[in-house]
C-alpha positions as CSV (number, residue, x, y, z in Angstrom):
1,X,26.7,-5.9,-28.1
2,X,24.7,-6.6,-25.1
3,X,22.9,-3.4,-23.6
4,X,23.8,-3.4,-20.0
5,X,20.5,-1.2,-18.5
6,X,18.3,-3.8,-20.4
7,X,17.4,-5.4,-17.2
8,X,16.9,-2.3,-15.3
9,X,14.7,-1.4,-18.1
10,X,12.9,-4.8,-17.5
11,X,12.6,-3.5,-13.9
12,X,10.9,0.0,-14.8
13,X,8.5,-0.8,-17.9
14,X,7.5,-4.0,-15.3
15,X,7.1,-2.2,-12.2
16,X,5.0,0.5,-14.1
17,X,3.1,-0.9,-16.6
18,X,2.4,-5.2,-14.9
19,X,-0.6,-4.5,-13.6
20,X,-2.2,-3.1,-16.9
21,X,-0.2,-6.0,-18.8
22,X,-1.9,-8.5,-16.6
23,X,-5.3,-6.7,-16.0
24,X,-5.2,-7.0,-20.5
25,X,-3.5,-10.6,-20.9
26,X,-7.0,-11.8,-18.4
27,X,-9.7,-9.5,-20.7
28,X,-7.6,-11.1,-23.4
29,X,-8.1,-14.7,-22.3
30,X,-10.7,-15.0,-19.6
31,X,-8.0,-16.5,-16.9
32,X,-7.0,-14.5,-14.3
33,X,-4.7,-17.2,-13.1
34,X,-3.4,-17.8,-17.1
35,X,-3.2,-13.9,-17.5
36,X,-0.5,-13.5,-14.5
37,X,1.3,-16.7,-15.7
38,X,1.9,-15.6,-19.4
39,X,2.7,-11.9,-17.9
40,X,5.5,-13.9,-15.9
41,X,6.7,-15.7,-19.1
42,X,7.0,-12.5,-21.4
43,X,9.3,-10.5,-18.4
44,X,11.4,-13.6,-18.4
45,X,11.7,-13.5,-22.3
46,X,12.3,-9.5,-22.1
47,X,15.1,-10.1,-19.3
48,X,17.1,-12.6,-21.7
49,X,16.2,-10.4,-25.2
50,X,16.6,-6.6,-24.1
51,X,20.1,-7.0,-22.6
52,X,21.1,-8.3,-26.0
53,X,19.0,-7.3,-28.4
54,X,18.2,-3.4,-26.9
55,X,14.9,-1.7,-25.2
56,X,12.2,-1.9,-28.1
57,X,10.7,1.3,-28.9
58,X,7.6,-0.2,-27.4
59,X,8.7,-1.5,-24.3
60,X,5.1,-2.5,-22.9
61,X,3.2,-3.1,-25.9
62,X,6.4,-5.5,-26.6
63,X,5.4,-7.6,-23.2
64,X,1.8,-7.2,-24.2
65,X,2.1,-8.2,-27.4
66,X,5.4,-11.7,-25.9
67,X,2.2,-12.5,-23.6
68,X,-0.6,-13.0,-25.9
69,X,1.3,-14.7,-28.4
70,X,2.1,-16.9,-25.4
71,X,-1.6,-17.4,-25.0
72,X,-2.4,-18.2,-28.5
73,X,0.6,-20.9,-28.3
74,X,-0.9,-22.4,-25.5
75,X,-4.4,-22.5,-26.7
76,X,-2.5,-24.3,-30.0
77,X,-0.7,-26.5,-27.9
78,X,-4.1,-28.1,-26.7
79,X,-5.2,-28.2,-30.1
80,X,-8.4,-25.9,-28.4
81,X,-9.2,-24.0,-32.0
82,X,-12.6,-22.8,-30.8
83,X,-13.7,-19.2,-31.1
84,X,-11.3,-17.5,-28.0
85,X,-8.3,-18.7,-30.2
86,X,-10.3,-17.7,-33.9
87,X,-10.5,-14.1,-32.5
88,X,-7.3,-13.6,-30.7
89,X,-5.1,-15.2,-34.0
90,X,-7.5,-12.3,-36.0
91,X,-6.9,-10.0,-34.0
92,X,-2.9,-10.3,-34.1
93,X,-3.0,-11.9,-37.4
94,X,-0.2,-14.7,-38.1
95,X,2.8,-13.2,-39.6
96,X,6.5,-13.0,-38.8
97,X,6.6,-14.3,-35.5
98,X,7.4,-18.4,-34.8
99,X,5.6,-20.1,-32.0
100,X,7.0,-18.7,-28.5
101,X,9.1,-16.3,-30.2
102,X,9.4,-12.6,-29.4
103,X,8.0,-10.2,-32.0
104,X,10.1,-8.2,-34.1
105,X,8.3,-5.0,-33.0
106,X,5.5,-4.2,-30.7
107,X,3.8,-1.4,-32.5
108,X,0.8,-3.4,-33.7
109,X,-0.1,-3.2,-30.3
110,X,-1.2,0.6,-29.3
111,X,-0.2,1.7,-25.8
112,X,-1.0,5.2,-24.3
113,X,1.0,5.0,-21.2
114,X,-1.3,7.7,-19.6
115,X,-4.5,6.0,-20.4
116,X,-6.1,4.1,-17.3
117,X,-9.2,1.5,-18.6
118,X,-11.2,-0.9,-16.2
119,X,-8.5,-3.7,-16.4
120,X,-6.5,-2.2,-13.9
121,X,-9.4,-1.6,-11.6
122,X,-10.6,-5.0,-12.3
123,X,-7.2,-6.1,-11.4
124,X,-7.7,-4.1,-8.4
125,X,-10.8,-5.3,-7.0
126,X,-10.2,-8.9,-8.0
127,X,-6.7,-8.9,-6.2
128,X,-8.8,-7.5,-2.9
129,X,-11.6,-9.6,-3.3
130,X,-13.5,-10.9,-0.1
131,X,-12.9,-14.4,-0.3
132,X,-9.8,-14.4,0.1
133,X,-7.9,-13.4,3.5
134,X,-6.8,-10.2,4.3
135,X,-2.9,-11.9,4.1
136,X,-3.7,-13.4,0.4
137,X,-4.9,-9.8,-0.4
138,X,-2.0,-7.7,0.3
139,X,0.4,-11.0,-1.1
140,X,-2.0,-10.5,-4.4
141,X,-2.1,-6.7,-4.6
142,X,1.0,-6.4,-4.4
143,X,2.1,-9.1,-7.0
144,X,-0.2,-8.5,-9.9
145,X,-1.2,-4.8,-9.3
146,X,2.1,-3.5,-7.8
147,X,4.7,-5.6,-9.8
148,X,6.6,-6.4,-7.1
149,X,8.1,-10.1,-7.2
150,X,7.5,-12.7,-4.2
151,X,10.8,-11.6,-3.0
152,X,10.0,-8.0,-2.8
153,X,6.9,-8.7,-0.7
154,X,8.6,-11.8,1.4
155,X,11.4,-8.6,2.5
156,X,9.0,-6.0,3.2
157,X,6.6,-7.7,5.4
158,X,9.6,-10.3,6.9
159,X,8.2,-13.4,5.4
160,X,9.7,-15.9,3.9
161,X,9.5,-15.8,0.2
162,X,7.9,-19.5,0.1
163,X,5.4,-18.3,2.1
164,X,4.8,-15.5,0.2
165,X,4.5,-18.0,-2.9
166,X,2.1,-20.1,-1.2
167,X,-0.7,-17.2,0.1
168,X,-0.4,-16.3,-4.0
169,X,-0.9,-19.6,-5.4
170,X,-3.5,-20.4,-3.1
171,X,-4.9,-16.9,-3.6
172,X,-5.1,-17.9,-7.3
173,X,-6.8,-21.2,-6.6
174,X,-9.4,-20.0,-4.5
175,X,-10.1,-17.0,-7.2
176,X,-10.8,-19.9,-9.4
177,X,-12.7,-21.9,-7.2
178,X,-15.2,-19.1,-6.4
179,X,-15.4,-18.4,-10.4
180,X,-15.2,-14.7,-9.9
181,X,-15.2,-13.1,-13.3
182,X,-12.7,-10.6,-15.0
183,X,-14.5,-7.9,-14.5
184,X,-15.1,-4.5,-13.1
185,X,-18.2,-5.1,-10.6
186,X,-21.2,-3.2,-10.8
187,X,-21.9,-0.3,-9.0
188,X,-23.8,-1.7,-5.9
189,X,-20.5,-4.4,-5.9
190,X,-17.8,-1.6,-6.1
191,X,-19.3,0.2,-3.3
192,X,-19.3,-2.9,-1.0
193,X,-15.7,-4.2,-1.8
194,X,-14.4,-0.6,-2.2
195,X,-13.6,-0.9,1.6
196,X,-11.7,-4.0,1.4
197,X,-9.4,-2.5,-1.7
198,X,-8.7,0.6,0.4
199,X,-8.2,-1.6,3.4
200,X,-5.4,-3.5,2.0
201,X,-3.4,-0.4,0.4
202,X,-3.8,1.2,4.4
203,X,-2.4,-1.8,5.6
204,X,0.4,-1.4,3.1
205,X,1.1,1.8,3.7
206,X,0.8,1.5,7.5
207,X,3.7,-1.5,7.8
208,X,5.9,0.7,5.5
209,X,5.2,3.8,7.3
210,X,5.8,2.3,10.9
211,X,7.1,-1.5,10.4
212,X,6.2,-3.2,12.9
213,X,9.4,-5.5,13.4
214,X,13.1,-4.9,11.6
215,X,15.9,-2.6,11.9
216,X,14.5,0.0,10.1
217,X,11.6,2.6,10.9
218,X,10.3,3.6,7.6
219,X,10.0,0.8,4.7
220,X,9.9,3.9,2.0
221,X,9.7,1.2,-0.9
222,X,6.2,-0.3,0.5
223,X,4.9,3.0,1.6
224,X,5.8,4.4,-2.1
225,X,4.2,1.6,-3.5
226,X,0.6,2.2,-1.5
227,X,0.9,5.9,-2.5
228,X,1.1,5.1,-5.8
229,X,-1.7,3.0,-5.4
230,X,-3.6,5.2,-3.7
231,X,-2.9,7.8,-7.1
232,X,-4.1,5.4,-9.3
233,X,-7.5,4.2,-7.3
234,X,-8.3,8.1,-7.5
235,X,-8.4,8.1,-11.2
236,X,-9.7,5.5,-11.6
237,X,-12.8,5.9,-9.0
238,X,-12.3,10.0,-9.4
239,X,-16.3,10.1,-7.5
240,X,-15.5,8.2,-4.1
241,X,-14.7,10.3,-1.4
242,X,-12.9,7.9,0.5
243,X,-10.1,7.1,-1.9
244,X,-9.2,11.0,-2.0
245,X,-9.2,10.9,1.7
246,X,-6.9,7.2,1.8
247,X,-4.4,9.6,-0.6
248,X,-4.4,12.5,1.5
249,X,-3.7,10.8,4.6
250,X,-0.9,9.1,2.8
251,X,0.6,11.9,1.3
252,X,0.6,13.9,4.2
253,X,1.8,11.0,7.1
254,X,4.3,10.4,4.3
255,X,5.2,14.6,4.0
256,X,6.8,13.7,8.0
257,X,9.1,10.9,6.4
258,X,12.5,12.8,5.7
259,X,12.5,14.3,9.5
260,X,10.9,11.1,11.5
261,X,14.9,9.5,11.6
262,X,18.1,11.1,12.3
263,X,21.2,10.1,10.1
264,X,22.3,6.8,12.1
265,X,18.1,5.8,11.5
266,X,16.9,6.8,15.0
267,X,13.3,7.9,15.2
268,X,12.6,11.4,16.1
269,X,9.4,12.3,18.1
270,X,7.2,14.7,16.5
271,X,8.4,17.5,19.0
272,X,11.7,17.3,18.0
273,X,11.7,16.8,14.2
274,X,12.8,20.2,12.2
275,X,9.6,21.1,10.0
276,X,11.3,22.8,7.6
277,X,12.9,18.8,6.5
278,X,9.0,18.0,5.8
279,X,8.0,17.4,2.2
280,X,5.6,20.6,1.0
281,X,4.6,19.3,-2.5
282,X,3.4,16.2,-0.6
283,X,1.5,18.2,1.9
284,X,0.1,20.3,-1.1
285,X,-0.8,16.8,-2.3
286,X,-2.5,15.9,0.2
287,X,-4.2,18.7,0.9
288,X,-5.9,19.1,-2.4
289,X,-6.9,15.4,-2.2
290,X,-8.1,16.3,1.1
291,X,-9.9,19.3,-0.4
292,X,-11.2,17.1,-3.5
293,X,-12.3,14.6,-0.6
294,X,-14.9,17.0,0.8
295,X,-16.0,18.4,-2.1
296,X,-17.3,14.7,-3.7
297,X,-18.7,13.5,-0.5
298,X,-21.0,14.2,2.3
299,X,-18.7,14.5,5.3
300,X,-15.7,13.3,5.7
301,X,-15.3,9.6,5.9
302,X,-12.5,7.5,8.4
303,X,-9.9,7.8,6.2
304,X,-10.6,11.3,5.3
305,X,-10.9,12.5,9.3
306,X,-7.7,10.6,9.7
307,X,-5.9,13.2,7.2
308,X,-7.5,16.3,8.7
309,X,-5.8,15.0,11.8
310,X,-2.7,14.9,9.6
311,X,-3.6,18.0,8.1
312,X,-3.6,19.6,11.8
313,X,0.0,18.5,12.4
314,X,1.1,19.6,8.9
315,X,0.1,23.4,8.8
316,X,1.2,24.1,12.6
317,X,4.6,25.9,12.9
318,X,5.2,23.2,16.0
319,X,3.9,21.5,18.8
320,X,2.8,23.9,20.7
321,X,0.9,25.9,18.2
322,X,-0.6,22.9,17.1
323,X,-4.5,22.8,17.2
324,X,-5.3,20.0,19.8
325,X,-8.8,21.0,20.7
326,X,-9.6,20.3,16.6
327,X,-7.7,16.9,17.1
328,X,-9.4,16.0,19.9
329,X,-12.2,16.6,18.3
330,X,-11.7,15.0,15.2
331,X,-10.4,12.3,17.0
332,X,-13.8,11.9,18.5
333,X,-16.1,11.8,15.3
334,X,-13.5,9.2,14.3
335,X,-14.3,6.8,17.4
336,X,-17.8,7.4,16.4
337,X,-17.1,6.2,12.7
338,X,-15.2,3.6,13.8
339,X,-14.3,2.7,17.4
340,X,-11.5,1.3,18.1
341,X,-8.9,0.5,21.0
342,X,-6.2,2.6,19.0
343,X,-8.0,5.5,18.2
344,X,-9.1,6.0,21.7
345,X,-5.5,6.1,22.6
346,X,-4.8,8.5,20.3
347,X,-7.8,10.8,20.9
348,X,-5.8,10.3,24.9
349,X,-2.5,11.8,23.6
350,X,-4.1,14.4,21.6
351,X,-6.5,15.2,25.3
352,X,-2.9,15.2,27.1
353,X,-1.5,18.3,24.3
354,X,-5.0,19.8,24.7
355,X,-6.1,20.0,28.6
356,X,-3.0,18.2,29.9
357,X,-1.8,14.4,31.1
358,X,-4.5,14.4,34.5
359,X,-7.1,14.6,31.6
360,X,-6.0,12.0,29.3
361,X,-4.8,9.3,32.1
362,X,-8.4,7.8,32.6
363,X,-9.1,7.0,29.4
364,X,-5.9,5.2,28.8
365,X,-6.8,3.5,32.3
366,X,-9.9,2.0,30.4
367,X,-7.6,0.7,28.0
368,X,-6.3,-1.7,30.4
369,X,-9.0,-4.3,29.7
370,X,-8.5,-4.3,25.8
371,X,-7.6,-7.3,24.2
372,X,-6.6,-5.6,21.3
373,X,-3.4,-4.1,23.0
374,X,-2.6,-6.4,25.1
375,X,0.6,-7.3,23.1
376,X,1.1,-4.2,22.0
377,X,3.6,-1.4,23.7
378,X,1.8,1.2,22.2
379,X,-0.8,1.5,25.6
380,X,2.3,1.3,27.9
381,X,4.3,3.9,26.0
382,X,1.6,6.1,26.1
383,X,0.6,5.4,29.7
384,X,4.2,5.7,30.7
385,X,4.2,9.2,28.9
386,X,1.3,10.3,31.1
387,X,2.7,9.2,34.6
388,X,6.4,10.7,33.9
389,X,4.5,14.0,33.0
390,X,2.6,13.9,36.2
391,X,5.5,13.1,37.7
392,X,4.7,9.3,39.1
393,X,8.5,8.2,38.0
394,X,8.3,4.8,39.4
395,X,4.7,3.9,37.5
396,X,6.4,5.4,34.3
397,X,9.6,3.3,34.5
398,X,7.7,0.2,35.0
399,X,5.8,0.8,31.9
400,X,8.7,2.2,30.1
401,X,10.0,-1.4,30.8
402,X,7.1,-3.6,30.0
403,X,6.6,-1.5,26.3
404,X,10.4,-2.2,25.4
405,X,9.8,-6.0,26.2
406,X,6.7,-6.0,23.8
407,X,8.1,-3.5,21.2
408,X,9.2,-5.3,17.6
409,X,11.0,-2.1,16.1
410,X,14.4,-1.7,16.8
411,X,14.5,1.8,16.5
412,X,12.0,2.0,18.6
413,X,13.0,0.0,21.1
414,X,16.3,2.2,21.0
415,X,14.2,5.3,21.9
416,X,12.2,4.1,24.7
417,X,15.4,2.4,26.0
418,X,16.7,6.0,26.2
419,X,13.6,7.2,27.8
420,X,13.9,4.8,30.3
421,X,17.9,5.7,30.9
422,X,17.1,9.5,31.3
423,X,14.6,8.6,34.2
424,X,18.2,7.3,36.1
């Protein structure tokens, strides 16, 4: 009798254990490219066997083991009987199994499901590699490290799922053109890509956390997925400061996510939001990666100033007993770190909480100029925050207006809508 949760097991042994599966298949055969392919070919065989046949004892050694036997068929198929394909049949030895068929049980193939080796970081860092472009990155990441299909990632980021398709194949080509190894880089390496890797899981995180375009505010599938992320780059690089600092921003930005909407899906602004709905193991989370941050670096890096900003708003009863003179000032080491158009507009709404809007309305003046926000209603929101707390209603409800216009969220076009209705 057919077992009707075999596919949703497909689903959670896949979405778990892919990236490890993959990051093996590529040590196994030297092909990155081949390695995600044959990884593709055992889920399809495990979607048509474990409905009928049952959930093996050994559901990821079972993919494993579909996936190299795959390879070995392959290498047979080109008649290429050279030493890859001497060791590999060795290794798995040549009984019971017919060519392309499943095996009959996995266990010859250990698998400690809380063991983390250097294929998933190589998986990691080959996946976020520099030549390829920032949109091929997060297409890749998300694929082979996150397990999600080109579906998944065409929905969350609004893309069309031949798009999607395309930045992977092409990511895959370009991988290959550039000959980059299988391998965890060296030292010097990981320190110089490390950026890019935590890059694209901010990036991530960021469109789930506030998409940028869509019906919905909070994308909690994408943001779950860079968390988890995030959790896995900090065991497997345990001595970087930064990555504890990425996971402690996350956890705690993500600790605001149960009170950020109302029940219709509304956003609600930080002053209104009931703290008690916040998530406290995820602030204890990211707390002690904030803590664990500090303790393995020297000074706190952009990622980890960003989440003792988040760490300010977290441990305050409310607004107004929130500590905006820190915030200001960590906003300001910040801008030193790394300047930028957006966090100077933040350090201006944290100078508005601290000494008031008179204070904070010259520096978002000097935003005017920026290219970087010129499409975006973030400056006007802000700026028409500013003027309707001074008391300039006219200014305000002309920038009210122009940020609607340039606002993609629907939800948040809802909100400032409403802003712009209570100034009558």
């Amino acid at each position: 009798m057919a077992d009707p949760t075999g596919r949703e097991a497909v689903a959670a042994v896949w979405r778990i254990e892919s990236a490890r599966i993959v990051g093996a298949l590529a040590r196994y055969t030297g092909d990155f490219t081949l390695a995600e392919d044959l990884a593709q070919e055992a889920l399809a065989e495990a979607l048509v066997t474990w409905p009928r046949e049952g959930v093996p004892r050994n559901p990821a050694g079972w993919l494993l083991t579909v996936g190299r036997r795959r390879a070995i068929d392959g290498f047979r198929r080109r008649a290429a009987l050279d030493d890859r394909y001497a060791a590999l049949a060795r290794e798995l030895g040549e009984g019971g199994v017919a060519a392309g068929g499943p095996p009959a049980e996995a266990a010859e193939t250990p698998w400690d499901p809380d063991q983390i080796d250097d294929d998933v970081l190589a998986l990691i860092f080959i996946a976020c590699h520099p030549v390829l472009s920032r949109e091929a990155r997060i297409a890749l990441t998300l694929r082979v490290v996150g397990g999600l299909s080109s579906d998944e990632i065409a929905k969350a980021f609004l893309t069309p799922t031949a798009t999607v398709q395309a930045r992977i194949t092409r990511a895959k080509k370009t991988l290959a053109a550039a000959r980059v190894p299988f391998a965890v880089p060296s030292a010097e390496e990981r320190r110089e890509r490390l950026g890019s890797v935590l890059s694209v899981v901010y990036v991530i995180f960021t469109e789930g956390s506030s998409a940028t375009s869509g019906d919905d505010l909070i994308r909690f599938d994408l943001a779950g997925e860079a968390r988890r992320l995030a959790r896995v780059l900090t065991r497997l690089v345990p001595g970087e400061p930064e990555v504890h600092g990425l996971l402690a921003l996350l956890e705690l930005t993500a600790a605001r996510f149960p009170a950020r909407t109302d029940a219709d899906g509304n956003p609600i602004l930080l002053a209104h939001q009931n703290r008690r709905h916040w998530d406290r193991a995820a602030i204890r989370r990211g707390r002690a990666a904030l803590e664990q941050a500090s303790r393995v670096g020297r000074g706190l890096g952009v990622y980890g100033l960003q989440a003792a900003i988040a760490e300010c708003h977290a441990v305050a009863a409310s607004v107004d007993t929130t500590d905006w003179d820190r915030i200001v000032v960590l906003y300001e080491a910040l801008g030193r770190l790394a300047p930028s158009p957006v966090v100077d507009l933040n350090r201006a709404v944290a100078v508005s909480m601290a000494q008031g809007p008179a204070a904070a309305l010259p520096i978002v003046d000097d935003l005017k100029t920026s290219t970087a926000l010129a499409n975006s209603h973030l400056l006007p929101t802000v700026r028409g925050e500013l003027l309707l707390r001074l008391g300039r209603r006219d200014e305000a409800r002309a920038e009210l207006e122009r940020a609607i216009s340039l606002c993609g969220s629907e939800p948040e076009r809802v909100l400032l809508a409403k802003k712009l209705a209570d100034l009558g």
